[in-house]
N, C-alpha and C positions, 0 to 999 in steps of 0.2 A: 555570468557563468560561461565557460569555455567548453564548449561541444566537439570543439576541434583538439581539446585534450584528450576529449573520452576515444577522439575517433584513433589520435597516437600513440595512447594504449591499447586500443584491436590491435592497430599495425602492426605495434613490436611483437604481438603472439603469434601473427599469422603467418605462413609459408609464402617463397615466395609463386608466383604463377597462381593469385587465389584471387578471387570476386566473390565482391558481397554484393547483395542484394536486399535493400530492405526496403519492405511499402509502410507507409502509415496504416493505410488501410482503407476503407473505402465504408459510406454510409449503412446501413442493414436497417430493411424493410420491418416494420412493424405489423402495419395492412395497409390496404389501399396506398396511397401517397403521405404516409405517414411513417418517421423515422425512430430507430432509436438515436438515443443521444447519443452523437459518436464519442468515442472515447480511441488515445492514437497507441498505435502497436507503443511497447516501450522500447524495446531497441531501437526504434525506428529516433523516437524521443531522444531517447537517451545518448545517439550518436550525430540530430541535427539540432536538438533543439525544436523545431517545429510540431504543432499540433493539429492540422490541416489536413484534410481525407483528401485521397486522390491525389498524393504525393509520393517520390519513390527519392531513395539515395543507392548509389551505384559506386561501387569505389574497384579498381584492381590496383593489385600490389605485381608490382617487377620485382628483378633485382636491382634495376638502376633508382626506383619510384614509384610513388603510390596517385594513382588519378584517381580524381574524384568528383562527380558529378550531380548535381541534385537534380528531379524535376517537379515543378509543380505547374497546375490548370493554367491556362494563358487568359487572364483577365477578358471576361467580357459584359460589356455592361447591359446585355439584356437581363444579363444571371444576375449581376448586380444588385437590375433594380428590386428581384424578388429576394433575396437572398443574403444579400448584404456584401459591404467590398472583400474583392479578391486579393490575398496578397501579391506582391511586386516582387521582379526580381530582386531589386534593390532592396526590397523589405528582409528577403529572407537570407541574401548574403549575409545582414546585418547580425544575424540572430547566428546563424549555420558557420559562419567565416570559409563559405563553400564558394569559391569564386565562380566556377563554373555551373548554370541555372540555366537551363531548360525545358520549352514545354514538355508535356507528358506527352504526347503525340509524336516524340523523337523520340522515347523508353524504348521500345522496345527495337529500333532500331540502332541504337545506342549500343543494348546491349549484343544483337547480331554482329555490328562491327568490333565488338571487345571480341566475342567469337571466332571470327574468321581471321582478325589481325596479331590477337596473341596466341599465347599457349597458356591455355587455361585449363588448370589440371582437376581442380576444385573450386565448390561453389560455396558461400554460407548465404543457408537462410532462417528466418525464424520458425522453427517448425514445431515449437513447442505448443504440448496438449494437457490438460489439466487431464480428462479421464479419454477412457478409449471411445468410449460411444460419444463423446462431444463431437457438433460440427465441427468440419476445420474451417480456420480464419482463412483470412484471405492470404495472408504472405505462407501461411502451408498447400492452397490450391495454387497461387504461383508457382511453388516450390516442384509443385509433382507437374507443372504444367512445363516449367523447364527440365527438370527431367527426362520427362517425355522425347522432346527435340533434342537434348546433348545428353544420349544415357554414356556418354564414354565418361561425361564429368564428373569428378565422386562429390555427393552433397552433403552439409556441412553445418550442425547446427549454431548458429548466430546468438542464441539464447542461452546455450551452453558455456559461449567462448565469451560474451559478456555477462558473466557470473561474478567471475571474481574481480572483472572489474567492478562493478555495480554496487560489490558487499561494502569496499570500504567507498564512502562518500567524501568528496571536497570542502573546502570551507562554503564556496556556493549553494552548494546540496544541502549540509546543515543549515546554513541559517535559510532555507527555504524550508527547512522542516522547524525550525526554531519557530516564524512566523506562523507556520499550521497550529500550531503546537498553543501559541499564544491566542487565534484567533477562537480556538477550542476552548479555551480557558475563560474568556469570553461570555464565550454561547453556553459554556455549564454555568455561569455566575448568574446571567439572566435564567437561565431555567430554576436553580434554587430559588432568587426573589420572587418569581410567580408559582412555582410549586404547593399544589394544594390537593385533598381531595376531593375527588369528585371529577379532577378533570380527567379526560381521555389520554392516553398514552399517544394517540397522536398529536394532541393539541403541546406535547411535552416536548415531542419530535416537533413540531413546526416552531417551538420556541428558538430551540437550538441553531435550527437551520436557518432561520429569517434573520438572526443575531451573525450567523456567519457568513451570511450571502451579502450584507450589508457592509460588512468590514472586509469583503475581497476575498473571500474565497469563491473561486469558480463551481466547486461542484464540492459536493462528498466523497471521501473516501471509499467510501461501501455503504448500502443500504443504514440508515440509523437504525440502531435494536433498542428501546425502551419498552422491558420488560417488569410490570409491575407485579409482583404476587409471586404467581407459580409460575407465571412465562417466563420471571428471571434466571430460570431453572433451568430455561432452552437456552443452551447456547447462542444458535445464530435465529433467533423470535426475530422473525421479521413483520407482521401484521400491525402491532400498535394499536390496535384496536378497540380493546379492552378501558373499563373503568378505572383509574386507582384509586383504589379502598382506605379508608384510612385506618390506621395500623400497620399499612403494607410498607415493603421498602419498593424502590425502582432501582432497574440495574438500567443502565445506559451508557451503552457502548459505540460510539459513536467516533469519527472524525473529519475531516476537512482536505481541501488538496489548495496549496498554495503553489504558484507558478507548476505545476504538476507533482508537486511530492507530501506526502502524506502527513496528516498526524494520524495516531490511533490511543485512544485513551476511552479509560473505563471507567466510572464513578459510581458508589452506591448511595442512596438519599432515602433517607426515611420518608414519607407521601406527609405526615404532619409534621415533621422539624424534628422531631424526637423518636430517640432509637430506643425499643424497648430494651429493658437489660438479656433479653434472649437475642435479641437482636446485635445489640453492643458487644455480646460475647462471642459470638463467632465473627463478626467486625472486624476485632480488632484481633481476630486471629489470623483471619486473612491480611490484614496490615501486616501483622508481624513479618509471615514470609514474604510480603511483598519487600517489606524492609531488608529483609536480612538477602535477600536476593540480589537485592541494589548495590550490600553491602559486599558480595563476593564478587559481583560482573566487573571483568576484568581482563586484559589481553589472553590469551593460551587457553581461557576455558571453550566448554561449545555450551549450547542454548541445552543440551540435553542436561549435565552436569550443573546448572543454573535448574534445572527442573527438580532431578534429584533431592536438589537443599527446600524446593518447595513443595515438594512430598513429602520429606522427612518433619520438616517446620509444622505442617497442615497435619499431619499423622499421629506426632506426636499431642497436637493440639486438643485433638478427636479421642486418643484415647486418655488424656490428662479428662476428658468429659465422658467418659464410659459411652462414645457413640462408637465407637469400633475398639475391638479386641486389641488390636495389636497395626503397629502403621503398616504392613503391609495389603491392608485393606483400604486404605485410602481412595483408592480408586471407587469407593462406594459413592462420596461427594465430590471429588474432585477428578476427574473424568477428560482433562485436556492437559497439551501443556503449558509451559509458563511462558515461551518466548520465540520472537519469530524477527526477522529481518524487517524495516520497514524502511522504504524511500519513497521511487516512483511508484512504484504497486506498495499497497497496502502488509500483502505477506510477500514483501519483497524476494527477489532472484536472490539465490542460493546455491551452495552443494552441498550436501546430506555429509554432516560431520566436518566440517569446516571449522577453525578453530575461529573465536571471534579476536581483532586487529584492530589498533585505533583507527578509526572513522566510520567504523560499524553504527547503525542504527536499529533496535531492539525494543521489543517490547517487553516487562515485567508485567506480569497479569497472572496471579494464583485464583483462587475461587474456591468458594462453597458450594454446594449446592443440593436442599434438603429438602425436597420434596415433601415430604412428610408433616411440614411447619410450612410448606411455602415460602420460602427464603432461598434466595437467590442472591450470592453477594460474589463481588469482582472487581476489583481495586488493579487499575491497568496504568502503568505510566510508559516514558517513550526513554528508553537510554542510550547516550551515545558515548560508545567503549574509549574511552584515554590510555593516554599512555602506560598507565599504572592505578587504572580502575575504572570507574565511569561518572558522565555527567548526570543526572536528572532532567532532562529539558522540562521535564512535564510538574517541578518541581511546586513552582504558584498555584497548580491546581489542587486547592486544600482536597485532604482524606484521609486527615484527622477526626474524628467524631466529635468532640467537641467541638473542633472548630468550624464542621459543618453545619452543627445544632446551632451554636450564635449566627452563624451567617443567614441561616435561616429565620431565626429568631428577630432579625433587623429588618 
């Protein structure tokens, strides 16, 4: 994968006299000496390649030329011996195609000297915030901490301006989601062959995940949700905790990060192998708009217009069953939308109303969801937009009813 293309596309958007600045980002305290799992800024990713805390890239753009600097920790083997090896300059040119690598202990002198030697009119940083009360990361207290020291600089968000590069993906980006995507398919085929009742919803979760940690996936995409019963009712059921009943279906929404980019897929299973016909009829209705969704994703439309068809599909369903009047009630069981970006993050970088382009990657996921029966169903696959329609990547992973009943049935 080429990092140093993604970084030739910032360039050609950016002005000239401009600096970026991006950190991975840096460990976060649990308690005492105890960490979360680090997880790296995605720009930060997505422009070197690298997944390492306590690393920054620094680039300024002229009008003659664009310099570009990486830094990361200078190897030392007492950290070493507790911790495990450090990478090398040499490692991460390897990976970054950043010639220029030095320690972090030269950052911020680095960028003092970009200060005083150029004309530096503007700054990007990542300063993007999911809600307002969130902490800020670490590359937004960077941000306000430069600030601070050059308020002449106007600042610039990084997050924003690699948006649309991010939407459409390379062939290297696909087939690292292709691989998520397969190692998922995987971990759901081992969960149907031990799927029983009586077991715990986490014991469902630890199936999954021990089938895909085994075959090279580094972490999860998000939290695994396997909700049996009513929980499949909650969208984002994170606990797991619960018995599954038999009679009950499980929703399990789950996926994987290969090389750092995501799958995200949704499965419904009946907990004995067998969908009752209450069960099989709203199923295969949620199928349906799942299908007929697939069937329209395509260049020029958006993810909203893709929703639409799976309101209408679901609506019309609902009242062919006298559970709602009329489809504009829909919103009774089906309460989300159908689709969302997906690469390096999960709900991958976006702009609100963007048309979808070949090399897009998308989710399909319609849903029911009946409280009232305890039925929770969600049928999610992974699309990647072509020229003149789209792929299925998530195609092998049967959600067909029948052919999850035999599968199960083996």
């Amino acid at each position: 994968m080429s990092f140093k293309e993604h970084r030739e596309k910032l360039y050609q958007t950016l002005e000239e006299n401009t600096l970026v600045i991006a950190y991975a980002g840096i460990p976060i305290h649990a308690n005492e000496d105890d960490y979360f799992d680090f997880a790296v800024n995605s720009q930060y990713f997505y422009l070197t390649g690298l997944e390492r805390e306590n690393t920054a890239f620094l680039a300024y753009k002229s009008a003659e030329k664009v310099q570009e600097v990486l830094f990361i920790e200078e190897p030392e083997p007492l950290a070493e011996r507790w911790t495990g090896k450090m990478p090398t300059k040499e490692e991460v040119r390897a990976i970054s195609e950043i010639e220029d690598v030095r320690y972090t202990d030269g950052l911020e002198g680095a960028i003092s000297s970009f200060m005083g030697r150029f004309r530096v009119e503007r700054a990007y940083f990542d300063m993007y915030r999911c809600r307002m009360n969130d902490l800020p990361d670490y590359n937004l207290v960077m941000a306000e901490r430069f600030n601070k020291a050059y308020p002449h600089v106007v600042l610039r968000d990084l997050h924003t301006a690699c948006a649309p590069l991010r939407e459409q993906k390379d062939e290297d980006e696909v087939e690292c989601v292709r691989r998520a995507v397969d190692i998922t398919r995987q971990g759901l085929e081992f969960v149907m062959k031990h799927l029983k009742p009586g077991m715990t919803e986490y014991q469902v979760q630890a199936d999954f995940e021990y089938t895909c940690r085994r075959l090279g996936a580094a972490r999860q995409s998000f939290p695994t949700i396997a909700g049996s019963g009513i929980n499949g009712c909650m969208m984002h059921y994170g606990t797991n905790h619960c018995e599954v009943q038999d009679g009950s279906l499980i929703l399990l929404d789950l996926g994987v990060k290969y090389k750092n980019y995501c799958s995200d897929i949704t499965r419904t299973y009946p907990a004995n192998g067998k969908f009752s016909p209450r069960q099989r009829e709203l199923y295969e209705l949620v199928l349906k708009a799942n299908r007929e969704v697939a069937a329209a994703a395509k260049p020029g439309l958006t993810t909203r217009e893709l929703n639409d068809i799976a309101r209408r599909v679901l609506g019309e369903g609902l009242v062919a069953m006298g559970m709602i009047a009329e489809v504009s009630e829909v919103g009774k069981y089906y309460m989300h939308g159908v689709s969302h970006p997906i690469g390096i993050d999960v709900h991958d970088i976006s702009l609100v109303g963007d048309v979808l382009k070949p090399g897009w990657i998308i989710s399909n996921e319609p849903g029911l969801y009946v409280d009232e029966e305890a039925i929770g169903i969600r049928i999610e696959d992974d699309l990647l937009i072509t020229e003149d329609g789209c792929e299925v990547l998530s195609k092998d992973i049967i959600k067909d009813p029948d052919e999850i009943e035999a599968f199960m049935a083996e």
